[in-house]
C-alpha positions as CSV (number, residue, x, y, z in Angstrom):
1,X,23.1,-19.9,35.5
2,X,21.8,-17.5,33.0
3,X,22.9,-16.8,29.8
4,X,21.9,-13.2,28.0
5,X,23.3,-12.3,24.3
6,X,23.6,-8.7,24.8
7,X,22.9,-6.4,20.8
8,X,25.3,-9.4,19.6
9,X,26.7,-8.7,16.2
10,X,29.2,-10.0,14.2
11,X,30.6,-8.8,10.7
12,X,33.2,-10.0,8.8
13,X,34.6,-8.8,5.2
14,X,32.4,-6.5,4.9
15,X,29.2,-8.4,5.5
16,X,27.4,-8.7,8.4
17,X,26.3,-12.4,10.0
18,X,24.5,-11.3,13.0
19,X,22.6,-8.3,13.4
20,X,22.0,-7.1,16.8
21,X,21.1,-10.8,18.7
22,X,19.1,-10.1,21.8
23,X,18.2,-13.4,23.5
24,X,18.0,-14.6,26.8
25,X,18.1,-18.4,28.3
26,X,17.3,-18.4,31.8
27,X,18.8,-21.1,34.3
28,X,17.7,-24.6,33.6
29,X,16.2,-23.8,30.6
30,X,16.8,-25.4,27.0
31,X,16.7,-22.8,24.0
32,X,16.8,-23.5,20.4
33,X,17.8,-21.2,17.5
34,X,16.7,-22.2,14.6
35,X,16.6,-20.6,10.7
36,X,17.3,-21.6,7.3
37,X,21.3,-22.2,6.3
38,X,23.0,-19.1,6.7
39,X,20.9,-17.3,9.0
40,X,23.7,-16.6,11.7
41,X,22.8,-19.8,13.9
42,X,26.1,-21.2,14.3
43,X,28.1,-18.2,14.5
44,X,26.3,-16.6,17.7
45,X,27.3,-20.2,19.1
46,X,30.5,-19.5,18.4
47,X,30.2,-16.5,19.9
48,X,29.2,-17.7,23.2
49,X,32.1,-20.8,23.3
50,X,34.7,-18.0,22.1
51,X,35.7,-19.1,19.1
52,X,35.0,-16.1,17.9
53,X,35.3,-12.6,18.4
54,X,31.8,-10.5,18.1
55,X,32.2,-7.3,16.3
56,X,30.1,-5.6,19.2
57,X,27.6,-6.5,21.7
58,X,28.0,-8.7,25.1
59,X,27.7,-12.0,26.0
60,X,26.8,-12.1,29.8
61,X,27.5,-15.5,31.9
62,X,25.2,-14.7,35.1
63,X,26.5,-11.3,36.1
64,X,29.9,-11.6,34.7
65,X,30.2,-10.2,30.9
66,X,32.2,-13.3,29.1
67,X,35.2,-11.4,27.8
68,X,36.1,-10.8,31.6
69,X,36.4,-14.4,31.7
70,X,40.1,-16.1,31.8
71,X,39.5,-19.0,29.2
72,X,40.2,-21.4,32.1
73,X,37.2,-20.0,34.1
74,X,35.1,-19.9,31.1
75,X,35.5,-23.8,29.8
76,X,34.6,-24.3,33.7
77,X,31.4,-22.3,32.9
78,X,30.7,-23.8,29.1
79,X,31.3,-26.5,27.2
80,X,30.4,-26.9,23.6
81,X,29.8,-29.5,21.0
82,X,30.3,-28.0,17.8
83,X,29.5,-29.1,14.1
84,X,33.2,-29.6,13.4
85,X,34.3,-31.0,16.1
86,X,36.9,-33.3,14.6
87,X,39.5,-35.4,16.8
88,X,42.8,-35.8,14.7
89,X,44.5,-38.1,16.9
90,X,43.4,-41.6,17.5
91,X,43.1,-41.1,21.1
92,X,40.4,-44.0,22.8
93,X,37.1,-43.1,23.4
94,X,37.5,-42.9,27.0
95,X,40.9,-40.6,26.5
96,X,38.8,-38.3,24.8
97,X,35.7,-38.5,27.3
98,X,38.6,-37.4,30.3
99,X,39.8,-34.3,28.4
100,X,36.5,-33.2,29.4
101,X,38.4,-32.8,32.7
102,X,41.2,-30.6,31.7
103,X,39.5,-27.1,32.4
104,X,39.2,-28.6,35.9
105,X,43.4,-30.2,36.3
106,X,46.7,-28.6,36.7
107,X,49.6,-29.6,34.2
108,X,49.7,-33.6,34.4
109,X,47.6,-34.1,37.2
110,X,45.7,-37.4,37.3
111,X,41.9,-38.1,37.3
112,X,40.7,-38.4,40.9
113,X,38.2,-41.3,41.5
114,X,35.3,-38.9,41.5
115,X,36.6,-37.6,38.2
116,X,36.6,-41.7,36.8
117,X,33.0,-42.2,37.9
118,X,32.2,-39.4,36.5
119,X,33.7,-40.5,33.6
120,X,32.4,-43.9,33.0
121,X,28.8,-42.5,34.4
122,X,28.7,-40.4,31.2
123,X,29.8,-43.3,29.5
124,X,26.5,-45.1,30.2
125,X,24.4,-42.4,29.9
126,X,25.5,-41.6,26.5
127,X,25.4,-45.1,25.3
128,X,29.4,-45.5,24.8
129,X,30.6,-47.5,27.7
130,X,31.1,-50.6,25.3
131,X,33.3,-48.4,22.7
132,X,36.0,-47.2,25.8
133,X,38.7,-48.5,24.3
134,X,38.2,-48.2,20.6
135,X,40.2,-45.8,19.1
136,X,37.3,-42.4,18.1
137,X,38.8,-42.3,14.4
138,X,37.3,-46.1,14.2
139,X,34.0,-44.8,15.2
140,X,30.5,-44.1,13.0
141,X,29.6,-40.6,13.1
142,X,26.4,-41.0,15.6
143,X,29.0,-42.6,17.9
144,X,31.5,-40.1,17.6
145,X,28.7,-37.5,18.2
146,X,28.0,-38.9,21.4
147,X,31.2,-39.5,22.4
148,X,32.1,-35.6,21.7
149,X,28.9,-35.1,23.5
150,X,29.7,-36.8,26.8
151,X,33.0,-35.0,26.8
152,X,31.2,-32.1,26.9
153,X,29.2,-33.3,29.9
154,X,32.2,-34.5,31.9
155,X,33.5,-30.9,31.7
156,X,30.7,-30.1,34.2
157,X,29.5,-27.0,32.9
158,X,26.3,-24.5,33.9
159,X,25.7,-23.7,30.3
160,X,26.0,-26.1,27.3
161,X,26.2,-25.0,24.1
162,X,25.6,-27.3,21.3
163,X,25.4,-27.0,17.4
164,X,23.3,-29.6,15.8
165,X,23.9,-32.3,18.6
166,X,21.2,-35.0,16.4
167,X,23.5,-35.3,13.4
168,X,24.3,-38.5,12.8
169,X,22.3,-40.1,15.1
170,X,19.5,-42.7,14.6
171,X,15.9,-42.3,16.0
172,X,16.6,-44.0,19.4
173,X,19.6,-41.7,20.1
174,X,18.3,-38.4,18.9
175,X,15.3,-38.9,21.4
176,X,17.9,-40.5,24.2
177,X,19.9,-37.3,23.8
178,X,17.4,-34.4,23.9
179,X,15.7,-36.2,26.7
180,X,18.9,-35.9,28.7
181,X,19.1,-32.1,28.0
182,X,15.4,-31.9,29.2
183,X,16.6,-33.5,32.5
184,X,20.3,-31.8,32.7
185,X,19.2,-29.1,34.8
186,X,21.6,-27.5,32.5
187,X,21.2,-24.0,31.2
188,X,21.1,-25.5,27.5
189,X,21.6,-23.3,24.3
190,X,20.9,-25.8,21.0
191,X,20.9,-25.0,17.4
192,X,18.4,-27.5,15.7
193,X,17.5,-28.1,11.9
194,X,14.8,-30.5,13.1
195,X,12.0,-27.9,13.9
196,X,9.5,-31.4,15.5
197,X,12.8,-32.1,17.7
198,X,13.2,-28.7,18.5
199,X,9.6,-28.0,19.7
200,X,9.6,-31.4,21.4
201,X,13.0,-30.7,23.2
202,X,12.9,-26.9,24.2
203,X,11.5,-24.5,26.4
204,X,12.0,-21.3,23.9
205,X,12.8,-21.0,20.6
206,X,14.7,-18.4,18.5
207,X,14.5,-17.6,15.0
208,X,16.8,-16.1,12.9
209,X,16.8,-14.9,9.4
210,X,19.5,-13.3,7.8
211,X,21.5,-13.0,10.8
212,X,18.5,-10.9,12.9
213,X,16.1,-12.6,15.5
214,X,12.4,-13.1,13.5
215,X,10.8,-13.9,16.9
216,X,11.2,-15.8,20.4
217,X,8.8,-17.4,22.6
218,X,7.4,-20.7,23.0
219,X,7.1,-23.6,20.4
220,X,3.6,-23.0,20.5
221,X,4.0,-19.4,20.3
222,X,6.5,-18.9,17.3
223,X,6.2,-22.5,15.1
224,X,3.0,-21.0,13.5
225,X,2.0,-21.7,9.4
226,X,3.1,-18.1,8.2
227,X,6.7,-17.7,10.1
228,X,6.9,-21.3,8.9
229,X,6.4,-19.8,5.2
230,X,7.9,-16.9,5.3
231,X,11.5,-17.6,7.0
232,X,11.7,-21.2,5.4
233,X,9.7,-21.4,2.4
234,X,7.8,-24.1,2.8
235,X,4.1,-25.2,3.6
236,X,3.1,-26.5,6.9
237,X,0.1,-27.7,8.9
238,X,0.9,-27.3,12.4
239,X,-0.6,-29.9,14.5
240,X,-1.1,-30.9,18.5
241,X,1.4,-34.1,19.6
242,X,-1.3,-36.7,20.7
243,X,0.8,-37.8,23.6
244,X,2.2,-34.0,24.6
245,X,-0.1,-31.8,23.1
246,X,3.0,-29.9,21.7
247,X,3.2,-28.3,18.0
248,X,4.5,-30.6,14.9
249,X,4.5,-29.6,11.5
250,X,3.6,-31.8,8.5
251,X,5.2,-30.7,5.4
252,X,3.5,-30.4,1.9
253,X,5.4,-31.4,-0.2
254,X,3.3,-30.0,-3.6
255,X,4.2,-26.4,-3.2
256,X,0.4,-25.3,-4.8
257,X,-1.2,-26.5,-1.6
């Protein structure tokens, strides 16, 4: 399913956050924003999961614009994993993986089989089969991030919105996880920090800068030395992956070179 933000803007007291957002993500396909802190990333996400309101602008889900949504059709349509997203109560790990479900379930109505093997499926994939009965407050915060992740994977969405999925998580995991958005078949919209993860793990990127889109295209098109300069600051020689030919960036870290 496709995802198009629409002239998305969003202000608040007074100031704006994001100016104007144009961007599409076509079926299947994984997009990253990326941008310095405070460049509107997170806040178009939240946007599209509808935690927030944009000031103007549309968000259109295939042909349908969002808003025309109920909130029960959209969580069948998107799931998200956000930066904060905390779980108060000490529920299990496998508790939490089922509420993945709950867009899908009427009042108390139980887990069918399919919905359990679907369950413990994402369990293995994610790596968190042996913490299913730990309670997720006990958890690290790499396994909590996975956890919250295969929630949102049980939810079986089209689109999958996630804000900074590889925090927390060691080298083996990071790669584990954005390999498994590669094969989703998910329409996948990812804000990313990591700007070697996120031209080793999308199709497009887009970058923002004080809440307006700099550019969009491929990794190879928009991770170049002078947007690298001029929207982050920092020196950069890009160079080819030896094993996918894709652009990396080495960092200087003596500013006069």
């Amino acid at each position: 399913m496709d995802l198009k933000l629409d002239e998305l803007s969003v202000m608040t007291d007074g100031k704006s956050l994001v100016r104007g957002l144009s961007l599409e993500v076509g079926n299947g396909q994984v997009v990253g924003l990326v941008g310095p802190n405070g460049s509107g990333k997170s806040t178009a996400l939240r946007c599209v999961y509808r935690a927030l309101r944009p000031s103007s602008g549309t968000i259109w889900v295939g042909e349908d614009d969002l808003t025309r949504l109920t909130m029960r059709r959209s969580a069948q349509t998107i799931a998200a994993m956000t930066q904060d997203g905390s779980v108060d109560l000490d529920f299990t790990v496998e508790e939490v993986i089922a509420l993945g479900r709950a867009p899908h379930l009427h009042g108390n109505q139980a887990l069918s089989s399919r919905e359990r093997a679907l369950c413990e499926r994402t369990m293995d994939q994610l790596d968190v089969r042996h913490l299913a009965r730990r309670g997720v407050l006990t958890l690290s915060g790499g396994e909590r991030q996975r956890v919250l992740l295969a929630r949102a994977l049980v939810q079986e969405p089209k689109i999958l919105v996630l804000d900074e999925p590889t925090n927390h998580l060691d080298v083996r995991h990071q790669v584990e996880l954005l390999s498994l958005l590669r094969g989703s078949g998910l329409t996948v919209l990812v804000v990313l920090h990591d700007l070697n993860l996120a031209a080793a793990a999308c199709d497009r990127l887009g970058v923002l800068s004080q809440g307006r889109l700099v550019t969009a295209g491929t990794p190879e098109e928009v991770l170049t030395m002078e947007l690298v300069d001029d929207v982050f600051g920092v020196k950069a020689s890009i160079v080819s992956h030896p094993l996918t030919g894709g652009p990396q960036l080495l960092y200087s870290l003596n500013p006069s070179l």
